[in-house]
C-alpha positions in Angstrom: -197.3 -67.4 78.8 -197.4 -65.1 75.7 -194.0 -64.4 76.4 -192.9 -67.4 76.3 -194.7 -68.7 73.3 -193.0 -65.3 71.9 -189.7 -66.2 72.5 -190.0 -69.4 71.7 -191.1 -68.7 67.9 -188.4 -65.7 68.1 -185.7 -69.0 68.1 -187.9 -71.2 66.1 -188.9 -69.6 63.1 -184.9 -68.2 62.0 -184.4 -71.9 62.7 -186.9 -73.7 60.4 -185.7 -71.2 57.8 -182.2 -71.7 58.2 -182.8 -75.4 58.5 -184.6 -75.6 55.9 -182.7 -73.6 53.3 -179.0 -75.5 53.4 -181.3 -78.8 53.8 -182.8 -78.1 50.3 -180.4 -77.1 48.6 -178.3 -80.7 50.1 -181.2 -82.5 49.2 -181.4 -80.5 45.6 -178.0 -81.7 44.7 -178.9 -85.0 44.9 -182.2 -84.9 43.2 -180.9 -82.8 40.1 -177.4 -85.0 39.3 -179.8 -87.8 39.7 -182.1 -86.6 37.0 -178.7 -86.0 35.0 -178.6 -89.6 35.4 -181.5 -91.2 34.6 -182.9 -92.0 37.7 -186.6 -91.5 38.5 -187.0 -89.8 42.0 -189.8 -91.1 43.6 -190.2 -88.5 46.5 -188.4 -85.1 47.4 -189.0 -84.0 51.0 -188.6 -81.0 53.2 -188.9 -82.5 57.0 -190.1 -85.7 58.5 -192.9 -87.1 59.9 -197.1 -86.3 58.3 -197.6 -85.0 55.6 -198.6 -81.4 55.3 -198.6 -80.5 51.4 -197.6 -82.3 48.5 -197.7 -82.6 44.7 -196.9 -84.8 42.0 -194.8 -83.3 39.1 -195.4 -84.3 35.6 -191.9 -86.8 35.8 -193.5 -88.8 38.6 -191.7 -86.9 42.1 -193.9 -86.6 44.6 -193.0 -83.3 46.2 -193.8 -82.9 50.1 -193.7 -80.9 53.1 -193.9 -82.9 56.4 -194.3 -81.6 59.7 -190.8 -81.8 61.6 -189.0 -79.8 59.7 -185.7 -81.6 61.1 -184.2 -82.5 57.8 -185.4 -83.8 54.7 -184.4 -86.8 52.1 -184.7 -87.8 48.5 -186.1 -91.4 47.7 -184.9 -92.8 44.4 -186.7 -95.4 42.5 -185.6 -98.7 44.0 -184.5 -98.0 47.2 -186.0 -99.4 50.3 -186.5 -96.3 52.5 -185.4 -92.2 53.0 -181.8 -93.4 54.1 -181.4 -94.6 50.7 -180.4 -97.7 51.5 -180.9 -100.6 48.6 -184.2 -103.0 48.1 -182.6 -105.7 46.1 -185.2 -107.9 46.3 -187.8 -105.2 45.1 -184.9 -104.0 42.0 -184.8 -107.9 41.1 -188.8 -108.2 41.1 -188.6 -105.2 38.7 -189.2 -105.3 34.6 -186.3 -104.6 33.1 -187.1 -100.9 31.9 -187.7 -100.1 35.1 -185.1 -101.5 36.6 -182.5 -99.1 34.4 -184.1 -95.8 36.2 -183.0 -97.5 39.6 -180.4 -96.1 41.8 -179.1 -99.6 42.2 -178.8 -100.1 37.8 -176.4 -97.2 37.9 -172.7 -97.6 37.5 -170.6 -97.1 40.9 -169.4 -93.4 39.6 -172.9 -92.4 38.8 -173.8 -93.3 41.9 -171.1 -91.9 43.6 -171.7 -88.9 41.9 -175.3 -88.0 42.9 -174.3 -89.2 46.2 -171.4 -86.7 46.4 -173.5 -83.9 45.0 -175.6 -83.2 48.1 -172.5 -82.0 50.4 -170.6 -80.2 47.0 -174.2 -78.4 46.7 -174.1 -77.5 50.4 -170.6 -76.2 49.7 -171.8 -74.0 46.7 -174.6 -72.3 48.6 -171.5 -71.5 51.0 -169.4 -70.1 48.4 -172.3 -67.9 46.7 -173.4 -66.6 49.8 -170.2 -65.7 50.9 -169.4 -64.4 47.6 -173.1 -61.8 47.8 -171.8 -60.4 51.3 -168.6 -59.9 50.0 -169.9 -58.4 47.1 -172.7 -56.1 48.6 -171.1 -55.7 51.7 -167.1 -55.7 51.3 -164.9 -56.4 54.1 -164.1 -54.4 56.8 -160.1 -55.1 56.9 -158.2 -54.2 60.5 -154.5 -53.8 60.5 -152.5 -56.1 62.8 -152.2 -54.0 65.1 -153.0 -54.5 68.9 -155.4 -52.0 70.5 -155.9 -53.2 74.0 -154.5 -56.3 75.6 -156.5 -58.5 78.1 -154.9 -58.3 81.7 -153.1 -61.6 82.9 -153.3 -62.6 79.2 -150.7 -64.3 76.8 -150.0 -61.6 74.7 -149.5 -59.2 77.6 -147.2 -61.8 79.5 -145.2 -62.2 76.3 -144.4 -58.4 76.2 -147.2 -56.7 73.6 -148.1 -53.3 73.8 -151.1 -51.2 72.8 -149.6 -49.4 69.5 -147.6 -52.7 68.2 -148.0 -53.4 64.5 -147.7 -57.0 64.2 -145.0 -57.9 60.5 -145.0 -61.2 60.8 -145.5 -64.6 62.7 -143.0 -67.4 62.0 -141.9 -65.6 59.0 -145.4 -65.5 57.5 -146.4 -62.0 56.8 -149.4 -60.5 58.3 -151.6 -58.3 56.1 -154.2 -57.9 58.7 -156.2 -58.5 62.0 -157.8 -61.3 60.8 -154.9 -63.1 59.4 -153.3 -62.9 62.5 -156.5 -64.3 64.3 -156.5 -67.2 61.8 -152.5 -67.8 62.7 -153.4 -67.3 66.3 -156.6 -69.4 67.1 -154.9 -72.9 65.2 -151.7 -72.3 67.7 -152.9 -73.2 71.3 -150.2 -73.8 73.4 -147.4 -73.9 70.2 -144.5 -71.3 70.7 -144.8 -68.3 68.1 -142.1 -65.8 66.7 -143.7 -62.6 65.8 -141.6 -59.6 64.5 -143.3 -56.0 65.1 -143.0 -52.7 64.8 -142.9 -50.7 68.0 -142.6 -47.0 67.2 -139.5 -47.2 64.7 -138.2 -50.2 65.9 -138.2 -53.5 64.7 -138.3 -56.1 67.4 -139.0 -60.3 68.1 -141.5 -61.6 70.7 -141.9 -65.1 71.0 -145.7 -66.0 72.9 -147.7 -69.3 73.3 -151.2 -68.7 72.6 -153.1 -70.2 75.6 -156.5 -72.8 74.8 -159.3 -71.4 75.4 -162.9 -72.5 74.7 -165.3 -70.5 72.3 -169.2 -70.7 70.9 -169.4 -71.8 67.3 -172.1 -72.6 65.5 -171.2 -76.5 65.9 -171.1 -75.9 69.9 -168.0 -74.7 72.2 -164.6 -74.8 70.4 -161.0 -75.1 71.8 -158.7 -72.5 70.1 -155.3 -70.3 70.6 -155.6 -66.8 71.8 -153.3 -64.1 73.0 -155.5 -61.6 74.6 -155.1 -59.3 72.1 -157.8 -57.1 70.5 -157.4 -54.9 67.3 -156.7 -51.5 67.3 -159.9 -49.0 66.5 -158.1 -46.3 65.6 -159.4 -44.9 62.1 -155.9 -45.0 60.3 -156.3 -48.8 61.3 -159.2 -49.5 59.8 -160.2 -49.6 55.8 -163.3 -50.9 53.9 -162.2 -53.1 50.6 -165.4 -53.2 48.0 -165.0 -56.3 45.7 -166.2 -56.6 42.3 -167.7 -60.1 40.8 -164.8 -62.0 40.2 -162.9 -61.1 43.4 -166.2 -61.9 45.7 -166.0 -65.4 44.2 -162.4 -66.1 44.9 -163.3 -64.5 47.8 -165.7 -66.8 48.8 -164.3 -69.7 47.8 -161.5 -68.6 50.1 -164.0 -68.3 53.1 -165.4 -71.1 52.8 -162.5 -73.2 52.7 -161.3 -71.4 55.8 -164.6 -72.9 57.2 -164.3 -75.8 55.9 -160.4 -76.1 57.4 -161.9 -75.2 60.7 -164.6 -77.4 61.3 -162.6 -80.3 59.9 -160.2 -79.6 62.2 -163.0 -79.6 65.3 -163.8 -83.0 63.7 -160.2 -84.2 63.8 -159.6 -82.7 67.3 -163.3 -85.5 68.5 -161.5 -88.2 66.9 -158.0 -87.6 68.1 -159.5 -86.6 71.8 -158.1 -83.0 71.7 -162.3 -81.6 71.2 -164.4 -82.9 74.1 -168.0 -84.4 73.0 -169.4 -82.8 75.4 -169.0 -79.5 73.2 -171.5 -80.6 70.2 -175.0 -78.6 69.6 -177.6 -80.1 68.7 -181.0 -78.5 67.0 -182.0 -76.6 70.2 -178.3 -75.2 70.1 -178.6 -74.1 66.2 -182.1 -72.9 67.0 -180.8 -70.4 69.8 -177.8 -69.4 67.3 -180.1 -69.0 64.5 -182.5 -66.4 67.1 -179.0 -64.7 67.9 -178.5 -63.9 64.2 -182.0 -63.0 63.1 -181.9 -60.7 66.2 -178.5 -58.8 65.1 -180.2 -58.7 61.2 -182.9 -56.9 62.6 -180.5 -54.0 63.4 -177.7 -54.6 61.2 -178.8 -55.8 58.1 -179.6 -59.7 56.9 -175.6 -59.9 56.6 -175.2 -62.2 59.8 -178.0 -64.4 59.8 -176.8 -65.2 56.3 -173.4 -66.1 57.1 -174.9 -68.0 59.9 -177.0 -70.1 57.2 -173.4 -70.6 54.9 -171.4 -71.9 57.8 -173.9 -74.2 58.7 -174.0 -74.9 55.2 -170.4 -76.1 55.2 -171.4 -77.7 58.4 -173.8 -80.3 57.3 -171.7 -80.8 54.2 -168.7 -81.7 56.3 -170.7 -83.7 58.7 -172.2 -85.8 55.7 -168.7 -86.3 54.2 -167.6 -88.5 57.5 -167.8 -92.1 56.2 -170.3 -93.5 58.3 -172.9 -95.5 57.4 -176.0 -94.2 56.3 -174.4 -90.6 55.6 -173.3 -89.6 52.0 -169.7 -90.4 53.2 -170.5 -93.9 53.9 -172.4 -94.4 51.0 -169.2 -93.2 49.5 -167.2 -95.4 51.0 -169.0 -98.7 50.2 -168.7 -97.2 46.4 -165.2 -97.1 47.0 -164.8 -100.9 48.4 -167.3 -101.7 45.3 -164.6 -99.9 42.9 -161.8 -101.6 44.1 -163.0 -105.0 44.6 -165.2 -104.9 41.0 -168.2 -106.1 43.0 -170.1 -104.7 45.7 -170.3 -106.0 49.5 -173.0 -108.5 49.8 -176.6 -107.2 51.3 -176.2 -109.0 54.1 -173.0 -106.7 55.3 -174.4 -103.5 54.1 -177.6 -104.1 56.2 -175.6 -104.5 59.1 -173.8 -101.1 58.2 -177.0 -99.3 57.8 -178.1 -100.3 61.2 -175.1 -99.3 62.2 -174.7 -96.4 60.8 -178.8 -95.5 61.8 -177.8 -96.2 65.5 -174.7 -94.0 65.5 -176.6 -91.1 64.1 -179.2 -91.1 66.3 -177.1 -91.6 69.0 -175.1 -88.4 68.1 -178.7 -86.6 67.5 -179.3 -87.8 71.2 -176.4 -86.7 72.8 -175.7 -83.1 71.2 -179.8 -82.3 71.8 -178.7 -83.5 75.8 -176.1 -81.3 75.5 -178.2 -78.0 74.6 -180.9 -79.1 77.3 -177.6 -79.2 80.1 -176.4 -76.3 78.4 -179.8 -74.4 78.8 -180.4 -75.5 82.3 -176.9 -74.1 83.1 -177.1 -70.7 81.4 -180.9 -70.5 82.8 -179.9 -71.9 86.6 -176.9 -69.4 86.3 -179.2 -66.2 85.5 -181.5 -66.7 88.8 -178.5 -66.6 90.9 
């Protein structure tokens, strides 16, 4: 039992940390462009659920810690619950210097922009945390250069060889491993033209990476691979060290990679080329999270922080999508309210809301189904 309850808080805790970090800082975008403003923040909370601590700051926010620690809102003056949805009714019933410190009294690109400012906060952590490993760390940089190949794999059946120093692919030079990884993983099953350098030889091999399913922190991933792992030799390997300025650009760069990829994942559910079945939910992120804190404890805190900037990019991705009730479909109404000089009427966006509160829960529903399948699998699969 002792073990259990071990392990168990071994997952947990990197979890609630994790969770609760890219969550504030999402929610701390909001709440600081909407002070920019002029709009009075009634509450700022870390979690859901009872109340566990709280204090009232000196501007009127009540500041709170509640006890599912599965998220956390910002509740503006004037609206009717944590989603954010509108009370007209209560903004109408309101004197008029109240009213102007509502949510609702703001202009449409005010309100788009506080809106907006919890995923582009989400996005910054990314960048600056990116940026700090780059910049304490440096990179380890391979050269494209194969190593070993897997037996039976697409590189090998293509014609690769240990020793090959990959030039470029589809006349796109290749600068390193990595590069070539990036090129590789978006290709599944698209015909590639790679010219290499085999002893003192130039030569073509056309492959077609084959689809193959990875773990992500989002869940299980479809991507391209050839089989083909990087050469370890120490002439093949370099460390770059990267001052301010180039850890920046550096992580802006990384997290735009990030950003490509999960968008991409995204794209790949809607178009039916990802399978649903793939999404983790917070027992999923929980056992990542206890993965990461478990390499930091012998490597350093370098993974468990990139863990906490792609999932970072993540949520702000995932609160982009224009659904209602996330900041992308809050977004979008904004947008319909721009165009058409007015906004939709309340009946319409209560429907949305509801709409929008179903969809999400059913997603939370069906990714936390997932892990529980998932665990039963992996745990039915051990005592074999």
């Amino acid at each position: 039992m002792l073990d259990l309850l071990t392990t168990i808080a071994f997952y947990l805790v990197p979890f609630v940390l994790v969770l609760t970090l890219v969550v504030f800082v999402h929610e701390f975008g909001h709440f600081i462009v909407g002070r920019w403003c002029g709009v009075k923040v009634d509450a700022f909370s870390i979690g859901f659920g009872p109340e566990l601590w709280a204090r009232v700051d000196r501007l009127g926010t009540r500041w709170r810690i509640a006890g599912i620690p599965l998220g956390g809102y910002v509740t503006f003056h004037g609206d009717a619950n944590a989603a954010s949805a509108p009370d007209p009714d209560a903004v109408r019933a309101m004197p008029e210097a109240e009213r102007k410190v509502t949510f609702a009294a703001q202009s449409v690109w005010k309100r788009a922009a506080i809106v907006f400012a919890g995923p582009f906060a989400n996005f910054v952590l990314a960048i600056a945390i990116f940026a700090i490993l780059f910049g304490v760390y440096g990179r380890t940089i391979y050269a494209p250069r194969v190593g070993s190949l897997t037996p039976g794999g697409a590189g090998a059946a293509a014609g690769f060889m240990p020793g090959d120093l990959v030039l470029t692919v589809d006349g796109a030079p290749v600068d390193s491993f990595s590069k070539l990884q990036e090129i590789v993983s978006g290709s599944a099953d698209k015909k590639l033209v790679f010219v290499i350098q085999r002893s003192d030889q130039e030569l073509t091999i056309s492959a077609v990476p084959a689809l193959r399913e990875v773990e992500s922190v989002i869940g299980k991933v479809r991507i391209g691979m050839l089989g083909i792992q990087a050469s370890k030799a120490a002439a093949d390997i370099r460390q770059k060290r990267y001052g301010p300025a180039d850890a920046v650009a550096m992580g802006v760069q990384e997290t735009w990679t990030v950003v490509r990829r999960t968008g991409s994942y995204i794209g790949g559910l809607v178009t039916g080329r990802e399978s649903a079945d793939q999404l983790s939910g917070p027992i999923g992120i929980a056992q990542v999270s206890g993965q990461m804190a478990q390499a930091a404890s012998k490597v350093g805190i370098a993974p468990l922080l990139s863990l906490v900037a792609i999932l970072s990019v993540s949520i702000g991705l995932l609160n982009l999508m224009p659904v209602p009730l996330l900041d992308g479909g809050h977004l979008l109404f904004f947008a319909i309210e721009a165009a058409r000089g007015r906004a939709l009427n309340e009946r319409a966006q209560e429907v949305a809301f509801r709409l929008g509160l179903a969809m999400v829960g059913a997603l939370m529903v069906f990714s936390t189904y997932n892990d529980i399948a998932r665990l039963i699998h992996k745990l039915s699969g051990s005592g074999s």
